[in-house]
C-alpha positions as CSV (number, residue, x, y, z in Angstrom):
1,X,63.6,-128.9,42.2
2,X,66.4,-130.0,39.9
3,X,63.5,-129.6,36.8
4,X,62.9,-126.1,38.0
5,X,66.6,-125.4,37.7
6,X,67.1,-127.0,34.3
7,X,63.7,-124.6,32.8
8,X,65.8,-121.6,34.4
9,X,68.8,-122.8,32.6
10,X,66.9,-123.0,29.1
11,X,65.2,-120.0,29.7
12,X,68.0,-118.2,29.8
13,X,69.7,-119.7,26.7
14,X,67.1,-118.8,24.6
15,X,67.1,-115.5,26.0
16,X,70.9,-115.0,25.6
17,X,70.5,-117.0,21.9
18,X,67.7,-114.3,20.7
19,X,69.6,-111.7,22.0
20,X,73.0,-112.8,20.0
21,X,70.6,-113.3,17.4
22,X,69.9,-109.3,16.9
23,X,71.4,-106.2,16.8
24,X,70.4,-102.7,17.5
25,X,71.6,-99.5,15.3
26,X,70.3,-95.8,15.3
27,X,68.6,-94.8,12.0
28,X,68.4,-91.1,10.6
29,X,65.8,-90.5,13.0
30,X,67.3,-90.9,15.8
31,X,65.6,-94.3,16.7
32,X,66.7,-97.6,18.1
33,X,65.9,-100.6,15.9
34,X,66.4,-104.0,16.5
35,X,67.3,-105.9,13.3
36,X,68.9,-109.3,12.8
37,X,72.6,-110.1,13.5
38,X,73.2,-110.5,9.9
39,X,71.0,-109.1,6.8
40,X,70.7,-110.6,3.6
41,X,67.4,-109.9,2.8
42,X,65.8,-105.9,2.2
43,X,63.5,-103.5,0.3
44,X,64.0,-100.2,-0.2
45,X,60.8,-97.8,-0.4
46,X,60.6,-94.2,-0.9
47,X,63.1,-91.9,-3.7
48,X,66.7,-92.8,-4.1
49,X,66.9,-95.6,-1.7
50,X,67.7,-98.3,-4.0
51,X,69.9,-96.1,-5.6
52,X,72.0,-96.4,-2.1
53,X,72.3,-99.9,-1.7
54,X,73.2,-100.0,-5.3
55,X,76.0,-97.9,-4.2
56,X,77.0,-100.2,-1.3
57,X,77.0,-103.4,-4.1
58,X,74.4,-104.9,-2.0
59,X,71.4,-104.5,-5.2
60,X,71.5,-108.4,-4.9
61,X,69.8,-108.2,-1.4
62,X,66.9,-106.5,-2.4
63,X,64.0,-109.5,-2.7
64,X,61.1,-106.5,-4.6
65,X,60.8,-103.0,-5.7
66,X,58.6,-100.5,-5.9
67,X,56.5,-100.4,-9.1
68,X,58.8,-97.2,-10.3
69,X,62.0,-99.8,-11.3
70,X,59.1,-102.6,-13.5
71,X,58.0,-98.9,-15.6
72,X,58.8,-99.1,-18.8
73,X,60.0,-95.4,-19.9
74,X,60.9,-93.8,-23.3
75,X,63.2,-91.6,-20.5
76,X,65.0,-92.9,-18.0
77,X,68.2,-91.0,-16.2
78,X,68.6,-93.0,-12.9
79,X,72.1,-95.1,-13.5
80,X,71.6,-97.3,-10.7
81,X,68.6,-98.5,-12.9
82,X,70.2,-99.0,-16.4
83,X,73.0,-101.0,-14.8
84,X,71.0,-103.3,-13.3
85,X,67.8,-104.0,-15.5
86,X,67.0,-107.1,-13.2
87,X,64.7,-104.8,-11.6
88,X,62.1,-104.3,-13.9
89,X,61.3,-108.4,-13.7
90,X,61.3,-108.3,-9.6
91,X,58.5,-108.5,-7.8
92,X,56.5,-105.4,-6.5
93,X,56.2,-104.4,-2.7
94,X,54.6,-100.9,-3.7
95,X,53.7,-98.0,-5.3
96,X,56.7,-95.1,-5.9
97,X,57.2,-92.5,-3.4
98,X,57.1,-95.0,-0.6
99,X,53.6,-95.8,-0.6
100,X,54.1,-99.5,0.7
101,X,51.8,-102.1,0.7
102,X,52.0,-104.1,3.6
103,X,50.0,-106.8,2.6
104,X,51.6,-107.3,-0.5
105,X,55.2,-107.2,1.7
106,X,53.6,-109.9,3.6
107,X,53.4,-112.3,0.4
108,X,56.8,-111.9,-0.4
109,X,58.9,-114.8,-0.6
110,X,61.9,-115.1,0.7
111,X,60.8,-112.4,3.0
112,X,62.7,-109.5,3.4
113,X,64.5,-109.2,7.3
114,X,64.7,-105.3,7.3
115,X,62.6,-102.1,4.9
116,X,65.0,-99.2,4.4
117,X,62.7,-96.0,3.4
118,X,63.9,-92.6,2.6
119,X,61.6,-89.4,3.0
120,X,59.5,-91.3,6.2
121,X,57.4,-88.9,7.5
122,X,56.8,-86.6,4.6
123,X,55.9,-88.8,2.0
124,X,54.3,-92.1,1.8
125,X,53.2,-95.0,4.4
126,X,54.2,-94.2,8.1
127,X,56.8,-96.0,8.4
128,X,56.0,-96.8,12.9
129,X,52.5,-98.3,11.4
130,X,54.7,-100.3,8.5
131,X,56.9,-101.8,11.2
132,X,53.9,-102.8,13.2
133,X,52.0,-103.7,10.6
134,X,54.6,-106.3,8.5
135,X,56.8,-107.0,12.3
136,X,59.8,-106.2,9.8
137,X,62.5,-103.3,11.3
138,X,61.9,-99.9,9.5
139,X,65.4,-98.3,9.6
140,X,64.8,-94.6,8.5
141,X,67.2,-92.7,6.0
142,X,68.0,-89.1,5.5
143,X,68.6,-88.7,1.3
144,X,70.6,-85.5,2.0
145,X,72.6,-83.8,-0.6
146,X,76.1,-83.3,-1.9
147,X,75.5,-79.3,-0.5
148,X,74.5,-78.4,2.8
149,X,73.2,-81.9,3.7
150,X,76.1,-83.9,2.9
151,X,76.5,-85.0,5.9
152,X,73.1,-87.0,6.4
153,X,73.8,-88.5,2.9
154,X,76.7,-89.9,4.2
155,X,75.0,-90.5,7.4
156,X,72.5,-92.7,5.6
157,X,75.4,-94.4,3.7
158,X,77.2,-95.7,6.8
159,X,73.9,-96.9,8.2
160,X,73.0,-99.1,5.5
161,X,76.8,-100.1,5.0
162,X,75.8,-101.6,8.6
163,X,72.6,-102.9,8.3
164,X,73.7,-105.3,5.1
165,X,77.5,-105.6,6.4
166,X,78.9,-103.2,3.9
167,X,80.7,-100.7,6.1
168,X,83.7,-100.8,4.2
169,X,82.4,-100.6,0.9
170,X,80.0,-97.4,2.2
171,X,83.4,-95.9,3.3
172,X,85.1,-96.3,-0.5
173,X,81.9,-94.3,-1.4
174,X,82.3,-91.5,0.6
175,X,85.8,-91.0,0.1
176,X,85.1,-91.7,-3.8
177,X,82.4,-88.6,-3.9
178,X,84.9,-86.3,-1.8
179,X,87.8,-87.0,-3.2
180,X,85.7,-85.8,-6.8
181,X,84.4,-82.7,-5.3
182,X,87.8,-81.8,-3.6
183,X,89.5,-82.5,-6.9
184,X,87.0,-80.0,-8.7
185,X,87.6,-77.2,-5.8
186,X,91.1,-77.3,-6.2
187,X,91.1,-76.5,-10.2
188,X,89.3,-73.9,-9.4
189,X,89.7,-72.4,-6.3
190,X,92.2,-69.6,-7.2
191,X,89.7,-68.1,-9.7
192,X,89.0,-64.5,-8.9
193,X,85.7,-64.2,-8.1
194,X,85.7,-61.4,-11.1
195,X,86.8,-64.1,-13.5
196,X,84.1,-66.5,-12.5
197,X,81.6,-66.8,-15.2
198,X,77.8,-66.1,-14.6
199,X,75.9,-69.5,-15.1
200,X,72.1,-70.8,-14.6
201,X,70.2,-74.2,-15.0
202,X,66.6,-74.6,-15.9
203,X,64.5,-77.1,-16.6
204,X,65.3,-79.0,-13.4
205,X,62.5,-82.0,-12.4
206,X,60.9,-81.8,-9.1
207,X,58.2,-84.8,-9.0
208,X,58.1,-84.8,-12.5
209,X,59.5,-82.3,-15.4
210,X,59.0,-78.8,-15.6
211,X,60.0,-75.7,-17.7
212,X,62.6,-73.6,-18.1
213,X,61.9,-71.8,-14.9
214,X,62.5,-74.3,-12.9
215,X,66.3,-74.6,-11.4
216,X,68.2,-75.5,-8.3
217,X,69.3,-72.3,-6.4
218,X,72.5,-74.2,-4.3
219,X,72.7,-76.2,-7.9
220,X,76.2,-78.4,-6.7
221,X,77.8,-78.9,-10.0
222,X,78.3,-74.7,-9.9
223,X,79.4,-74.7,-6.6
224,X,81.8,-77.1,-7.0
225,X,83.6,-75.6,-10.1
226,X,83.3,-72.1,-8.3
227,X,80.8,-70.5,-11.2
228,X,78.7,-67.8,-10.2
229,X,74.8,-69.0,-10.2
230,X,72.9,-66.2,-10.6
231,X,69.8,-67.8,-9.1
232,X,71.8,-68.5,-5.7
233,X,69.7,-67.3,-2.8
234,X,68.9,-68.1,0.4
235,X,65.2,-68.6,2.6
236,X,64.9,-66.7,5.9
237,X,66.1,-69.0,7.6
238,X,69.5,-68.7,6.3
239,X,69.3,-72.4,4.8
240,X,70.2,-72.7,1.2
241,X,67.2,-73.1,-0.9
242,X,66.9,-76.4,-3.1
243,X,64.1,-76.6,-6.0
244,X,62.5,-73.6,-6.7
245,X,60.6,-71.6,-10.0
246,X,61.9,-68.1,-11.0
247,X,60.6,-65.2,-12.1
248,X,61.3,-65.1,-16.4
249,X,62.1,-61.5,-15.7
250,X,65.0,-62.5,-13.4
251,X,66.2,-64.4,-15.9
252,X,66.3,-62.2,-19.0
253,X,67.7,-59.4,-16.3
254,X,70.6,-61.4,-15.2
255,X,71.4,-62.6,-18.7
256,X,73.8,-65.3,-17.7
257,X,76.7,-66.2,-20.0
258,X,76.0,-69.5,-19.9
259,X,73.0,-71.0,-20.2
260,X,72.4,-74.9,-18.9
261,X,69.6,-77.0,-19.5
262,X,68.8,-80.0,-17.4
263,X,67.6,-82.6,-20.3
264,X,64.6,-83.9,-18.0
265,X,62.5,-81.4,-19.2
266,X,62.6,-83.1,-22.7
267,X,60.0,-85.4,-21.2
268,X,57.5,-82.0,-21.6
269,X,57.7,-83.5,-25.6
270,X,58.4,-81.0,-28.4
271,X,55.8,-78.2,-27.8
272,X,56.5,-77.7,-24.3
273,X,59.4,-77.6,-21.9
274,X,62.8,-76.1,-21.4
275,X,64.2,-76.7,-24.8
276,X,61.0,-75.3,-26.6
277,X,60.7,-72.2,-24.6
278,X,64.1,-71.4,-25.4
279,X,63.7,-72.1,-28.7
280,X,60.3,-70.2,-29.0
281,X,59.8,-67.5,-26.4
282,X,60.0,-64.0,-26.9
283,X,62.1,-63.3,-23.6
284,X,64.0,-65.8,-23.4
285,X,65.0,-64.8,-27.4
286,X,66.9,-61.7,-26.3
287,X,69.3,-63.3,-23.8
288,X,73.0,-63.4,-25.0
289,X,73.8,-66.9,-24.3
290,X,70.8,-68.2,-26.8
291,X,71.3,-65.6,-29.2
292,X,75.6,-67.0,-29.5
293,X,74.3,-70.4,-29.1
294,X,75.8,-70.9,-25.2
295,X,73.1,-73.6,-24.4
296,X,74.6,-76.3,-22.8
297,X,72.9,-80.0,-22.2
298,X,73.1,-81.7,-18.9
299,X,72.0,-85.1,-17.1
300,X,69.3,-84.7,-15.1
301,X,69.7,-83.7,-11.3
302,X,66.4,-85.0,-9.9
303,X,65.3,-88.4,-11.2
304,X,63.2,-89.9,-8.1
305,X,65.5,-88.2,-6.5
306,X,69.4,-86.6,-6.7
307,X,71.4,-88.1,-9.2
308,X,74.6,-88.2,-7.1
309,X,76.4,-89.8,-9.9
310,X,74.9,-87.4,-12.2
311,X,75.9,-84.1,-10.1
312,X,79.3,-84.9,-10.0
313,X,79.6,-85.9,-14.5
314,X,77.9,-82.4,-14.9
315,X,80.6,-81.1,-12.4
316,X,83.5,-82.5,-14.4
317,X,81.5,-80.8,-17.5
318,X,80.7,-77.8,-16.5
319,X,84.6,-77.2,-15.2
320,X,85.8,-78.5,-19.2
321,X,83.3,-75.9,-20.5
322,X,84.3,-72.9,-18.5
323,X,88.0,-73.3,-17.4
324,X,89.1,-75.4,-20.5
325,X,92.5,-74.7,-19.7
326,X,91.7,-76.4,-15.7
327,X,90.6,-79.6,-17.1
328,X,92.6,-80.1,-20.4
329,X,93.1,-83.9,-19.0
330,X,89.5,-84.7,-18.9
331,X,87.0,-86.1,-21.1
332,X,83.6,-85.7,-19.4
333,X,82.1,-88.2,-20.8
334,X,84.7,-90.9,-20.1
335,X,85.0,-89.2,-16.6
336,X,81.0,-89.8,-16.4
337,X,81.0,-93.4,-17.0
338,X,84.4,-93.9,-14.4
339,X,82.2,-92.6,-11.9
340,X,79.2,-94.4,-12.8
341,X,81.2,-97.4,-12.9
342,X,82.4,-96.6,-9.8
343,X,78.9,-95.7,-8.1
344,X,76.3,-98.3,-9.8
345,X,79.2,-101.3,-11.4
346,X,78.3,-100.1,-15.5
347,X,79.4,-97.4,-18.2
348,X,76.1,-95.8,-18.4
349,X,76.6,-93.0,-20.1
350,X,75.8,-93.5,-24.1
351,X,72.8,-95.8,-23.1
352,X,70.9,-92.7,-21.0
353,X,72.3,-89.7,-23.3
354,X,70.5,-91.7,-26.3
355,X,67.2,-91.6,-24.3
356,X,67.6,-87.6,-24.3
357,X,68.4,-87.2,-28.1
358,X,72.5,-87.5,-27.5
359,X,71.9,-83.6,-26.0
360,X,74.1,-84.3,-23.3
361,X,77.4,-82.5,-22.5
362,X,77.7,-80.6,-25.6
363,X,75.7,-76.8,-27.1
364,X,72.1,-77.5,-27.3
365,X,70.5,-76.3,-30.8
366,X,67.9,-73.2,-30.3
367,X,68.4,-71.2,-33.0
């Protein structure tokens, strides 16, 4: 009897011990996941997801990569990447894009406790048949955006601030990135909308470079400075559209004042891209802007991924450019490297504009 009692006793301990032992917390998707009391040990699969832990200072915690960060690139524009160049020597979990290899997750030593993945669900291994395949938690992120989406950026910020027991630092981040964008609405805000110079980006990378077509219709950077894009539009659904390819003819009709060019498309080489179609195409000849030179260079926005950093330098530049007397105190390219400082640890700046031929933040030769 008494033996019975003591097995019921240690039954229960171990029950009560596992349970102290783990912790459950609600990822983007909605879902319960049990993960261990304390993490010290991830991966991060899929675009920008490194790029967030690097954020919350928790880089060190990552045990592999995907076989993106070990590339060896005559481009590169991610600054979470260039501040922390242990990367490329780490060992390799996967392919880019979040297609995982569990078997090669299973080698890993130490192993990792928890997988963070961004885009589950439309890109990459499923991340239910992941879990069940390595027994590690999956906890799901939302990228989001600093537009419409902001909110399940910041979302996904808290939640890995509380997977890897960074809550406080993922709160210093948000309030970092709205305290930018609030201090860029209020230079601007009182600037008649008649005042308000007419502005495009091309060139923008979406799974790789593209052409000058290419652009970002709720671009952030203009909406933050209060600049009229002229390629701002909206899908049926009333949602903001994000990546898309216009028409040349729309372009040469609204003959912008300013002309922006997002320097990923340099990657095209020199007989292709952006910055040769501006320099070489008929159309794009007659617009106003290329004819006075008003060709302006800009860090890439997409590079696997938003550039969150990146969106908020151009912001700061974009402001200097077109309401000089607004942002007389700033430098953007000092003001780059505070926030990437801020966001990845490192003064990135000089290192990526020399990777895109010093272009950045200043007129972009075409004529």
């Amino acid at each position: 009897m008494r033996q019975g009692v003591y097995a019921i006793i240690l039954v229960l301990t171990l029950v009560v011990a596992a349970q102290a032992s783990e912790r459950t917390i609600t990822d983007s998707g909605g879902d319960a996941v049990q993960i261990p009391a304390k993490v010290e040990r991830v991966i991060c699969s899929g675009p920008g997801c490194l790029r967030l832990l690097t954020y919350l200072q928790a880089q060190h915690m990552a045990v592999a990569v995907d076989d993106i960060e070990t590339r060896r690139r005559t481009f590169d524009a991610r600054p979470y990447a260039l501040a922390n160049r242990q990367f490329k020597k780490m060992p390799v979990f996967g392919q880019f894009r979040g297609h995982d290899n569990p078997e090669l997750i299973l080698t890993l030593e130490p192993q990792p406790q928890v997988i963070f993945k961004t885009y589950a669900g439309s890109m990459g291994y499923d991340p239910d048949e992941l879990q069940d395949k390595t027994g590690i938690p999956v906890v799901k992120l939302s990228y989001g955006d600093l537009g419409s989406k902001r909110a399940q950026l910041y979302k996904s910020i808290r939640i890995v601030g509380r997977v890897v027991g960074k809550s406080d630092r993922a709160e210093a981040v948000i309030a970092f990135m709205d305290k930018q964008i609030e201090d860029l609405r209020k230079r601007t805000a009182d600037i008649l909308e008649d005042q308000r110079p007419t502005v495009y980006v091309g060139g923008v990378a979406s799974k790789g470079p593209h052409g000058y077509q290419s652009t970002e219709p709720a671009y952030p950077p203009f909406a933050f400075v209060n600049a009229k894009n002229v390629a701002y539009t909206k899908g049926l659904s009333g949602k903001e559209l994000q990546h898309s390819d216009v028409a040349k003819e729309m372009i040469v009709k609204w003959n912008p004042q300013h002309l922006f060019l997002d320097l990923s498309t340099l990657q095209l080489g020199s007989d292709a891209g952006g910055l040769f179609e501006l320099r070489n195409d008929p159309a794009y000849r007659t617009l106003t802007a290329v004819q006075k030179g008003k060709v302006y260079g800009l860090l890439p926005y997409n590079w696997y991924s938003r550039n969150y950093g990146c969106i908020l330098a151009n912001a700061y530049y974009i402001g200097k450019l077109l309401y000089p007397d607004r942002f007389q105190d700033v430098d953007p390219k000092a003001k780059a490297d505070e926030i990437f400082t801020f966001l990845v640890g490192k003064p990135v700046f000089k290192a990526m504009n020399g990777m895109f031929q010093d272009m950045a933040y200043k007129p972009v030769p075409v004529n």
